[in-house]
Legacy VTK file of the C-alpha trace (Angstrom):
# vtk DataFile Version 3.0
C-alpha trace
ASCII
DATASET POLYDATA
POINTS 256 float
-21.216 17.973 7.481
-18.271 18.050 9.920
-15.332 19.609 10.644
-12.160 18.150 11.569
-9.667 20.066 13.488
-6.184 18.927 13.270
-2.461 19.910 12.515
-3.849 21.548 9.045
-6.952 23.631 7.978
-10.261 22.748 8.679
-11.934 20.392 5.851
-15.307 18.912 5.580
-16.048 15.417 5.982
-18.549 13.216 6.543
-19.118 9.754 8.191
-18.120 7.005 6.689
-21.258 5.306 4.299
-21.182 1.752 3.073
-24.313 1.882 2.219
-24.089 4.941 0.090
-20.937 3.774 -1.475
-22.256 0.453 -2.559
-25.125 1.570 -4.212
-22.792 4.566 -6.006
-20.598 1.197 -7.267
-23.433 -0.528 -8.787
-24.525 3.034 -10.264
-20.859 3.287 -11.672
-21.055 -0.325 -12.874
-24.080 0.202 -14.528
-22.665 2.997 -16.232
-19.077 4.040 -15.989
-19.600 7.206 -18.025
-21.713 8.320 -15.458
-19.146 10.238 -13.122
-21.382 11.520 -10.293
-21.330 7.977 -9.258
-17.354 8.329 -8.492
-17.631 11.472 -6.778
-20.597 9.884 -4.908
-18.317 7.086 -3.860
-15.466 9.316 -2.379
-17.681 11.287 -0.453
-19.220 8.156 0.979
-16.080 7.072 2.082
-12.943 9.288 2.293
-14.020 10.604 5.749
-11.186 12.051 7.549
-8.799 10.189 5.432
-8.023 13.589 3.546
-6.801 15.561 6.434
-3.074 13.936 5.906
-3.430 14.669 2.683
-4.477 18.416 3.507
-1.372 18.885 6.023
1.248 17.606 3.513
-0.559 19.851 0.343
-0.712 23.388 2.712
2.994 22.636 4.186
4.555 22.323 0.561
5.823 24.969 -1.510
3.421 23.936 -4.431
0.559 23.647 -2.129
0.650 27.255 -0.957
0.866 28.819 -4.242
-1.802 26.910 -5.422
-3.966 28.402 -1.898
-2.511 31.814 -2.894
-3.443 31.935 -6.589
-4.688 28.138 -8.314
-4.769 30.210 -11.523
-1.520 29.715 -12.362
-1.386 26.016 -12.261
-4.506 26.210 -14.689
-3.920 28.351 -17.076
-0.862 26.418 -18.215
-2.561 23.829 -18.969
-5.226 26.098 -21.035
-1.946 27.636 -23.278
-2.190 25.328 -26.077
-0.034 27.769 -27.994
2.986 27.688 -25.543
2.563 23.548 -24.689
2.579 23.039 -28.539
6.078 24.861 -28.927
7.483 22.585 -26.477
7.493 19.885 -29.274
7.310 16.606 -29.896
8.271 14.138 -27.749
7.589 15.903 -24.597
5.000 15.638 -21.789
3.206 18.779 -23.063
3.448 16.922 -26.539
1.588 13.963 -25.060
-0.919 15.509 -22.741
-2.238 17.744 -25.564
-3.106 14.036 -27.622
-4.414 12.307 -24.666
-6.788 15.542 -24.512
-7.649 15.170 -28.031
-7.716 11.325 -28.862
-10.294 11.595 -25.402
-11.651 14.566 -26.286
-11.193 15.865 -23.377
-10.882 19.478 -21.781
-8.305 20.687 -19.127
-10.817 21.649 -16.443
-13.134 19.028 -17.347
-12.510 17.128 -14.501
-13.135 20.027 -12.141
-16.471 21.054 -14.179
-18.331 17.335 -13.673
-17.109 17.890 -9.799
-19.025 21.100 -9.882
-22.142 19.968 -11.585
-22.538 17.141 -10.070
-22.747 18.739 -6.268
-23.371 22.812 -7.018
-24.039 23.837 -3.319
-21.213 21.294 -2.000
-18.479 22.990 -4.284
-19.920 26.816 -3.253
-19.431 25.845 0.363
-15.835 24.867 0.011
-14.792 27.939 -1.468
-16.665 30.010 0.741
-15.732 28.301 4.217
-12.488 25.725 2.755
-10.461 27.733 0.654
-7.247 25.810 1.414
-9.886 22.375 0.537
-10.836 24.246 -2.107
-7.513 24.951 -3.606
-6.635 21.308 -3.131
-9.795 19.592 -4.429
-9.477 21.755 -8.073
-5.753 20.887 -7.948
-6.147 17.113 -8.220
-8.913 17.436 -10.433
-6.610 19.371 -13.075
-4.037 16.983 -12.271
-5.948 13.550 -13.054
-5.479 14.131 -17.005
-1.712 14.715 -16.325
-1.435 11.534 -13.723
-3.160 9.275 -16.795
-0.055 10.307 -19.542
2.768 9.770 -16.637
1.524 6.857 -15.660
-0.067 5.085 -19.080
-2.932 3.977 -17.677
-5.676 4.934 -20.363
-9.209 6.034 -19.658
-10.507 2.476 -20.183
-12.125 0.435 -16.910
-9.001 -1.395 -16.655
-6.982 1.759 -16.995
-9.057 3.946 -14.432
-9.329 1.278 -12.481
-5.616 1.213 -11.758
-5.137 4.528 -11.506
-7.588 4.611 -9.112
-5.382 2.127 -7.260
-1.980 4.156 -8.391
-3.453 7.777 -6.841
-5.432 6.133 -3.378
-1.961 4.577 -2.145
0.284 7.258 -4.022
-1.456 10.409 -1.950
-3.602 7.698 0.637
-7.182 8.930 -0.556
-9.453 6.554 1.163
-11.926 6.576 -1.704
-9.312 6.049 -4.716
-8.123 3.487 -3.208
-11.033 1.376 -2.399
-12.730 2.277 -5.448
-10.168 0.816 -7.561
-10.067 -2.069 -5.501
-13.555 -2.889 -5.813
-13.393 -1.713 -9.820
-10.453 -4.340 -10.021
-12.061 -7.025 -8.378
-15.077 -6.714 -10.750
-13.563 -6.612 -14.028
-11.408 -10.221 -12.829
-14.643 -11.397 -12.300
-15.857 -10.201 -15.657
-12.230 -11.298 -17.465
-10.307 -14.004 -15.480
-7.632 -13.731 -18.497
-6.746 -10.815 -16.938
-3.644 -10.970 -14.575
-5.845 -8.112 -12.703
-3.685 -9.148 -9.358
-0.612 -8.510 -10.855
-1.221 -5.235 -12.133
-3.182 -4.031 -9.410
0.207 -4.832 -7.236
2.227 -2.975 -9.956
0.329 -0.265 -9.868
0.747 0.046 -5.738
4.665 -0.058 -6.143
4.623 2.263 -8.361
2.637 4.571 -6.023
5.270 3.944 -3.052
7.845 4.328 -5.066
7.313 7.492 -7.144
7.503 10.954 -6.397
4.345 12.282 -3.940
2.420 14.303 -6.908
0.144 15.949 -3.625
3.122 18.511 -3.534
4.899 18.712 -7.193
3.947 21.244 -9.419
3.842 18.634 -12.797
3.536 21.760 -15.117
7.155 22.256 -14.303
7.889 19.115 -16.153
5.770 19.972 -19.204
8.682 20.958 -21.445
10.679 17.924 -20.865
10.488 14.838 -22.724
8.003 12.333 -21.858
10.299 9.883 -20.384
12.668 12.523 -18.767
9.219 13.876 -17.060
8.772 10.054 -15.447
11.836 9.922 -14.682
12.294 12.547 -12.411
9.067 11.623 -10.806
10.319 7.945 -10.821
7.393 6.503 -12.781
7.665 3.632 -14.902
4.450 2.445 -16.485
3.645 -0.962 -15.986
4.340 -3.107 -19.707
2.214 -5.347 -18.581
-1.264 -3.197 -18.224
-0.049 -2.439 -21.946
0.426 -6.123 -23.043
-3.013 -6.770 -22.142
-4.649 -3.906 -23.574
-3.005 -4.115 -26.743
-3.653 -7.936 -27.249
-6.826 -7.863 -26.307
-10.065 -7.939 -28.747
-12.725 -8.930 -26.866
-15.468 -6.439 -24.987
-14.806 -4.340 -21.763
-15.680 -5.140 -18.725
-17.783 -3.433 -16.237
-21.004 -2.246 -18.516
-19.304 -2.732 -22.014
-21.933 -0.297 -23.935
-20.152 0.976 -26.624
LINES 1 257
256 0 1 2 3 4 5 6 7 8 9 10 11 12 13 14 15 16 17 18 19 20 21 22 23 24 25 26 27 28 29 30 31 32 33 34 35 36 37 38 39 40 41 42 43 44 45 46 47 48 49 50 51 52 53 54 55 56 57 58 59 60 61 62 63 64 65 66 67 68 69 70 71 72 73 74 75 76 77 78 79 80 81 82 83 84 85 86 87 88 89 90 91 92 93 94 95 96 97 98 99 100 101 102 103 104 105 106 107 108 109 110 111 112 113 114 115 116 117 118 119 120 121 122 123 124 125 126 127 128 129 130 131 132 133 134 135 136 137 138 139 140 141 142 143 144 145 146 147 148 149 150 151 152 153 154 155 156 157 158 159 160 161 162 163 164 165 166 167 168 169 170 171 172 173 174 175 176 177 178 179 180 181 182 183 184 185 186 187 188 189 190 191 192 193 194 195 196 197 198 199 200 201 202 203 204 205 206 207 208 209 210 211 212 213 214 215 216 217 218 219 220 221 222 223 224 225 226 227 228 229 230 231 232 233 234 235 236 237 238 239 240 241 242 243 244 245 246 247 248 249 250 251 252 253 254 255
C-alpha cells in the first residue's frame, strides 16, 4: 500500500488492478448479495482517484466535524425515537421504511466494510484518520443517497446509483462499477432503456448538490420532496416506470 501526498491528507491507495476487478465483477455477478465483491472492486480500481474527493471532504465544514467527532452524524441516524417524531411525510419518515421494508441497519453498510477487510479498516484508523472519517461517512450515507434519489436496492437500482454517486463525488470505482453492472443487465434485458437511465442518472449527479460535503441529517425533518429539493434531486420516473411494470426475473444472478 501507498501513500499519496497531495493538497489534502495522506490516504492509501493502491495500483490500479484490472485483473482483480474483473474477477471481483464476475464474483458480484455470480452473486450480488455477496458485498465483499464490491468493496473488492473499488479497491482494485479507485487508485488515487479519491484524493479529490479527500481535499473537497477535509476543506468543508461537514467534513471536519465529521474528522473531529463522526459520532454525531451516526447517532442520528440510530435515534429512531427522535426521526419517528419528525412524521410522516418527511425524509426521516422515509429512511426509517426503506430500513425496514430492506431490513436493513444504519451502520450496516460500514459493518460489511469492516468484515470484509479487518486489518485494512484497523490501519485506516490508526494511520488515516481523516480517510477514516470519510470512508464511514459515505458508508452511513449510502442508505440515505438510495431514499433521495429512488433508486431501490434492486440490480437495476444499485446499479444506477452506482452510476449517480461515481460521477456525483468522481469515485473511480462507483463509477465504473455501475457502468459495467449497467451494461450487463442490457445484455440480460434489452427491454430495458438501460442507456437512458444510466444518462439520467449522470445529470442528475452534475446537477445536484455535492453530498461529499452536506451534512443530509440536517434535512431529516423536512419533507421528502422539500429534502430533494434543496439538494436539487429529482428521481428519474423513468427507472420507476420500468420497475413497476415489470414482472419478469432480475437480471444479473436472479436467485431469489
Amino acid at each position: 500500500m501507498t501513500e499519496q501526498h497531495a493538497a489534502c491528507p495522506p490516504y492509501p491507495w493502491e495500483p490500479f488492478n484490472p485483473i482483480r476487478a474483473w474477477n471481483a465483477f464476475w464474483g458480484l455477478v455470480g452473486d450480488r448479495d455477496d458485498t465483499r465483491y464490491v468493496f473488492e472492486f473499488f479497491r482494485a480500481v479507485n487508485g488515487q482517484s479519491m484524493g479529490g474527493i479527500l481535499g473537497r471532504f477535509v476543506n468543508s465544514e461537514f467534513g471536519r466535524s465529521q474528522i473531529e467527532d463522526r459520532t454525531r452524524f451516526a447517532n442520528k441516524l440510530l435515534d429512531r425515537e427522535t426521526l419517528k417524531s419528525y412524521g410522516r411525510g418527511t425524509f426521516a419518515a422515509a429512511y426509517l421504511h426503506y430500513l425496514d421494508t430492506e431490513n436493513l441497519a444504519p451502520l450496516g453498510v460500514h459493518v460489511a466494510a469492516v468484515e470484509n477487510a479487518p486489518e485494512l479498516y484497523a490501519q485506516l484508523e490508526r494511520e488515516y484518520p481523516e480517510f477514516a472519517a470519510m470512508t464511514y461517512t459515505f458508508h452511513l450515507a449510502h442508505d440515505l443517497h438510495h431514499v433521495l434519489t429512488g433508486y431501490g436496492r434492486d440490480p437495476l437500482g444499485e446499479a444506477l446509483l452506482l452510476t449517480y454517486n461515481g460521477n456525483q463525488s468522481g469515485t473511480r470505482g462507483s463509477r465504473l462499477l455501475g457502468m459495467f453492472a449497467g451494461l450487463r443487465i442490457r445484455s440480460e434485458i434489452w427491454q430495458w432503456p438501460v442507456g437512458r437511465m444510466m444518462a439520467n442518472a449522470r445529470k442528475m449527479a452534475r446537477e445536484s448538490t455535492d453530498m461529499v460535503v452536506t451534512d443530509l441529517t440536517e434535512l431529516l425533518p423536512l419533507p421528502l420532496e422539500e429534502a430533494r429539493q434543496r439538494l436539487n434531486i429529482q428521481p428519474d420516473p423513468l427507472y420507476r416506470e420500468v420497475r413497476d411494470s415489470w414482472t419478469g426475473p432480475e437480471p444479473v444472478s436472479a436467485k431469489a
